[in-house]
C-alpha positions, 0 to 999 in steps of 0.5 A: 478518474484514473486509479491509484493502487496502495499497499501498507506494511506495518509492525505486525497483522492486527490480529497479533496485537496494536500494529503501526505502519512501518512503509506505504506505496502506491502505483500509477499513472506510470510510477511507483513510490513507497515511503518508510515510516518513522515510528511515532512516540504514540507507537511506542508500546505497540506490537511488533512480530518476528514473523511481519518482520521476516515477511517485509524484510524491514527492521525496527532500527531501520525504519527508524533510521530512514523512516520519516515523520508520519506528517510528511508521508502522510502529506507526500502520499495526499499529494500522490493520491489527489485526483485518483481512485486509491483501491488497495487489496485488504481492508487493513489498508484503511486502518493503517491509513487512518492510524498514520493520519491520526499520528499526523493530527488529522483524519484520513485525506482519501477511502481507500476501496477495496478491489472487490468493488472494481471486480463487481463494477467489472464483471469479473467472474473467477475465471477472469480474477485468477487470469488477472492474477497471474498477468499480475504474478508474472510481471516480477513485482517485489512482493511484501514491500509495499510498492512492490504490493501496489504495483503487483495489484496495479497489474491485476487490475490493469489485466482485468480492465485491459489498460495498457500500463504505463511504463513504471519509474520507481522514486526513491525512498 
C-alpha cells in the first residue's frame, strides 16, 4: 500500500481553545493537493487565535470566501486517500479529520497514522530521523500550509524509506 502524507491547518492549537480545520492537504503518488474549508455554522462559536493566523497565513474571511462545504472536501480527500496508508506528523491530524467528518454527517472515512509507526517499522535510529529531516528541510516545501506540510513529511519519509519520490504537480485550490 502506497503511503498518503496529510496535514491539517486549523483556527488555532487545541490547547488555546475549540479549534476547527480551516485547510487540508495531502502528498503522494506524484501530487499534492490542499482544499480550503469553509467554515461550518456549527464552527460558529469556536476559537480563533492571532498567532494560528499569522502562522498559516490564512484569514477567516478568506477561507470563507474560497473555502468549501466540509462535505465536498471531506469527500475529494476520501477520494484521494482511498487505497493509501494516510500517515501524518501530529496526532492532532485525527482530531481535525474526525471533526471535519462530523460537520459532514459522518465518521472519519480512514486513521490517520502517526509517522512514529513508520520510524518504528523502519528502524530508524536518530541518526537516520534527523538525516530524513534535513533531505526533507532542503526540498523547499511551503511549510505551514497544509500541502506544504504534507509534502515536506512526504519527503521525510521518502529519505527514510530510500523511495525515489515522484515528481510532484500541484492541483489547484
Amino acid at each position: 500500500m502506497t503511503i498518503m502524507t496529510i496535514d491539517f491547518e486549523a483556527s488555532c492549537l487545541p490547547r488555546h481553545g475549540r479549534s476547527f480545520p480551516i485547510e487540508v492537504g495531502i502528498a503522494g503518488d506524484g501530487i499534492a493537493r490542499s482544499w480550503l474549508i469553509r467554515p461550518h455554522a456549527d464552527w460558529a462559536d469556536w476559537d480563533w487565535t492571532a498567532e494560528a493566523e499569522a502562522l498559516h497565513g490564512l484569514s477567516r474571511e478568506r477561507i470563507a470566501q474560497e473555502g468549501q462545504p466540509a462535505f465536498v472536501v471531506l469527500a475529494e480527500l476520501t477520494a484521494a486517500a482511498t487505497g493509501h496508508r494516510v500517515i501524518a506528523d501530529s496526532l492532532i491530524d485525527q482530531y481535525w479529520l474526525d471533526t471535519l467528518a462530523a460537520v459532514a454527517g459522518t465518521t472519519a472515512p480512514f486513521r490517520i497514522e502517526h509517522v512514529a509507526s513508520l520510524f518504528d517499522e523502519q528502524g530508524a535510529d536518530e541518526r537516520r530521523i534527523a538525516d530524513a529531516v534535513a533531505y526533507a528541510d532542503g526540498q523547499g516545501a511551503l511549510r505551514h500550509r497544509a500541502a506544504g506540510d504534507a509534502l515536506w513529511l512526504s519527503g521525510v519519509i521518502a529519505r527514510l524509506t530510500q523511495t525515489a519520490p515522484a515528481p510532484v504537480l500541484l492541483a489547484a485550490q
